[in-house]
C-alpha positions, -999 to +999 in steps of 0.1 A: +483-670-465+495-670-432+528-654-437+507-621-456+486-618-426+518-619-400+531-598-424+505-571-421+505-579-386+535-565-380+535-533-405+504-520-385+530-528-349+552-506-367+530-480-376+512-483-341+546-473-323+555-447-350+523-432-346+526-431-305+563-417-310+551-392-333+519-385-309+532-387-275+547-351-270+504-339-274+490-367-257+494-352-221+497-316-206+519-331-171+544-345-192+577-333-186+598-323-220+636-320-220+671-323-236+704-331-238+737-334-256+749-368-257+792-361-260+800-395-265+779-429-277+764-447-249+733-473-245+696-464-234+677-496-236+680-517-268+688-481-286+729-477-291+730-436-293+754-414-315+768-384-294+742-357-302+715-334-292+686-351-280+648-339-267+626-364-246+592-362-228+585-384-199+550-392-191+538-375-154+539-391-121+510-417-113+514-436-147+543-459-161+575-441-164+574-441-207+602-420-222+600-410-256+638-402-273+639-377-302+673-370-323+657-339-340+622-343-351+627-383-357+614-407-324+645-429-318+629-449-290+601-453-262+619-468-232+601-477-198+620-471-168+630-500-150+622-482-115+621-448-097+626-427-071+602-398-060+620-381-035+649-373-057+662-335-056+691-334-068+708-322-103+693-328-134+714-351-152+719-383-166+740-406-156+758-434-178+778-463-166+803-482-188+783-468-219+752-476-210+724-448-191+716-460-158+700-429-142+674-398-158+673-372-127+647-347-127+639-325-097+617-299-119+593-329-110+611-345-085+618-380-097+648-402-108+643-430-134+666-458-134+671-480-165+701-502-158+705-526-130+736-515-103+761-531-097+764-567-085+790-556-058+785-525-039+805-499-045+819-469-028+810-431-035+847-426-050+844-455-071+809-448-084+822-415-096+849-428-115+826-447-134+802-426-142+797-398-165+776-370-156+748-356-188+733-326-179+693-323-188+675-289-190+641-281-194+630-282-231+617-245-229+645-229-214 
């Protein structure tokens, strides 16, 4: 008896979450929409992502840094940034680190979302470069 209701339990989770991928591009007229082409795989969370076009939308400033990941019309995750920056103003890219994102930079609304810790050691500008690899994001509408 107890295993049918956990069951059910977590088939509504999973139709929650669907239902707030599916939902979260209309819930809120601030959010910022975008996208990208992915040229190689790399990690974004717990997702592992094919190279690929991808859209997103990114809740607005003043509430928790959700981003919803779309490979065409399917949701292919909802990640929460780890922390941000407000005063950000430079390029629009993502950056990705040993295969895995670290950085979303958005000046249209001046912010930059980090996902993955830095480094343990610091490093220096030259060495950061090398790497990294650079994403560009554009504007969904344009």
């Amino acid at each position: 008896m107890n295993g049918i209701r956990i069951s059910s339990l977590i088939k509504f989770s999973g139709m929650v979450l669907l239902a707030a991928c599916l939902t979260a591009g209309h819930a809120n007229a601030q959010e910022f929409q975008g996208k990208f082409t992915l040229p190689f795989q790399a990690r974004w969370g717990q997702a592992t992502l094919p190279a690929g076009d991808y859209t997103f939308t990114v809740g607005s400033p003043g509430k928790p840094f959700h981003l919803y990941l779309y490979s065409g019309r399917k949701c292919v995750g909802m990640i929460l940034a780890q922390s941000f920056d407000k005063t950000y103003f430079g390029p629009a890219e993502l950056t990705v680190e040993e295969g895995t994102v670290r950085t979303l930079n958005l000046p249209e609304i001046g912010i930059a979302l980090q996902y993955a810790p830095k480094h343990s050691k610091q490093l220096t500008a030259p060495e950061e470069r090398q790497l990294a690899q650079l994403v560009p994001v554009r504007a969904a509408g344009k």
